[in-house]
C-alpha angles and dihedrals in degrees: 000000000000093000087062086047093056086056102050091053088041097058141056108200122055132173110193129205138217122201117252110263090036127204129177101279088069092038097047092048108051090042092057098043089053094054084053101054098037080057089049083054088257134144110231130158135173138230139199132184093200141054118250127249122244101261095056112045095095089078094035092102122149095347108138101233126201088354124134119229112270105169138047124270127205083214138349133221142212108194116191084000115139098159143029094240089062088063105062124203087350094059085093083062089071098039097055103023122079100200098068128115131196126206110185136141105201122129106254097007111175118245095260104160128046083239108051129176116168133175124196088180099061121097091223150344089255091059089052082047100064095047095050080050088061101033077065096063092241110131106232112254129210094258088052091045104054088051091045086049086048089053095053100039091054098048091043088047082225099322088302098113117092085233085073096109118185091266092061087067097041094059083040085062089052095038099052089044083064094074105258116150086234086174090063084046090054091047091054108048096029114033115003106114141161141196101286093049093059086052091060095046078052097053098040083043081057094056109033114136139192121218117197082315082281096109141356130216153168142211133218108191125223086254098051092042092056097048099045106040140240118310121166114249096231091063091075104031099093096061089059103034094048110082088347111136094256128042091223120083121182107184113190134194135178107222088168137022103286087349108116126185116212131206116193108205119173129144093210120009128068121253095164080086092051096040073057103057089054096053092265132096139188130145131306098271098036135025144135148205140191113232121202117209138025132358091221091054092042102046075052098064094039094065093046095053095042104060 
């Protein structure tokens, strides 16, 4: 990390990146970063090749979404970014560019930056975050903080995920001393629904299926997806994985034709190494993959891999 460090200090001028289909860990990482460096007298922006999903737009300020760059950068960064593929149209940026850097903490993450620190061990981004904010000697603000605690909140799923490790309290303590209505936080990321969002749990509770008791999984059709709207597949995860007959959830959703977006949930078993199989990737207890093709075929290979 203090290589990083070194240039951050060093530059003046930063874009910063989130991953496509971005959650608050991204979000939360790149927000709070940018406040860092803007109170260092630094230029950052961030970009975003993908819209963001209900539950998180309230954190989704001042972030360039879909755009290409049209400006030059001193250095560019990928935040929560373990692959190419995450990063969109700008993934060319940090295959042909040198002064990029990449902070991640997924298991198996792929070399993206030319400055890499990653951290498998790490709940979240936003938990290496706020250690690279105050490796830089910038004392964490309220506004930092509220986006860090976010992070960490979303990729924890409320401290509920086994990769919650006692550190992750500890900077949520500090976090939380800090003023953030972390209970609005909770209601927002956790609980907070409308109309159209019970209309999507409808329509994944329709067509919920058992296989061999090994895995569970649902289906939103290309149809349903574009009339109700894009919700991002870990928000309801929790209602079917918790107290459901098998520990494994695959939730699935078309989000184009043949295009199907794919979320990994288990408490105990590791689907990183299914998401895998399929071209994705993610951590132990939660991944995902975007499979290209039939469902028939898809629904196939899933029961082959998950035995």
């Amino acid at each position: 990390m203090d290589k990083i460090v070194e240039q951050l200090k060093k530059y003046k001028t930063f874009a910063l990146f989130c991953h496509i289909s971005p959650d608050a860990d991204t979000i939360g990482s790149c927000q709070a970063l940018k406040i860092a460096l803007t109170k260092m007298g630094k230029v950052a922006d961030i970009y975003c090749d993908d819209n963001v999903g209900e539950k998180e737009k309230f954190m989704f300020d001042n972030i360039i979404v879909g755009q290409a760059v049209s400006k030059e950068y001193d250095m560019f960064v990928a935040l929560d970014c373990g692959a190419f593929r995450l990063l969109g149209q700008y993934a060319s940026i940090f295959q042909n560019k040198k002064n990029t850097i990449q902070i991640d903490h997924h298991a198996k993450s792929q070399k993206i930056g030319n400055y890499c620190y990653v951290n498998p061990k790490s709940s979240s981004c936003s938990l290496i975050i706020f250690d690279l904010i105050n490796k830089l000697g910038i004392k964490i603000d309220k506004n930092m903080a509220y986006y860090l605690y976010c992070g960490i909140l979303g990729d924890t799923a409320g401290f509920r995920h086994n990769n919650t490790e006692p550190y992750s309290f500890e900077v949520a303590y500090k976090l939380t001393s800090l003023g953030i209505d972390y209970v609005d936080i909770n209601y927002r990321l956790f609980k907070k629904k409308n109309t159209n969002y019970l209309l999507y749990i409808k329509e994944v509770l329709k067509n919920y299926k058992v296989v061999d008791n090994k895995f569970a999984y649902s289906i939103v059709r290309y149809k349903q997806y574009k009339k109700i709207g894009k919700y991002k597949n870990s928000i309801l995860i929790y209602e079917l994985l918790t107290g459901g007959e098998c520990d494994i959830f695959v939730n699935i959703t078309e989000k184009e034709k043949g295009k199907f977006d794919i979320s990994f949930r288990s408490e105990f078993n590791d689907v990183g190494q299914i998401a895998r199989q399929l071209g994705g990737g993610g951590h132990r207890c939660a991944s995902g993959a975007v499979y290209y093709g039939s469902l028939k075929n898809l629904i196939k290979q899933l029961k082959a891999i998950i035995k």
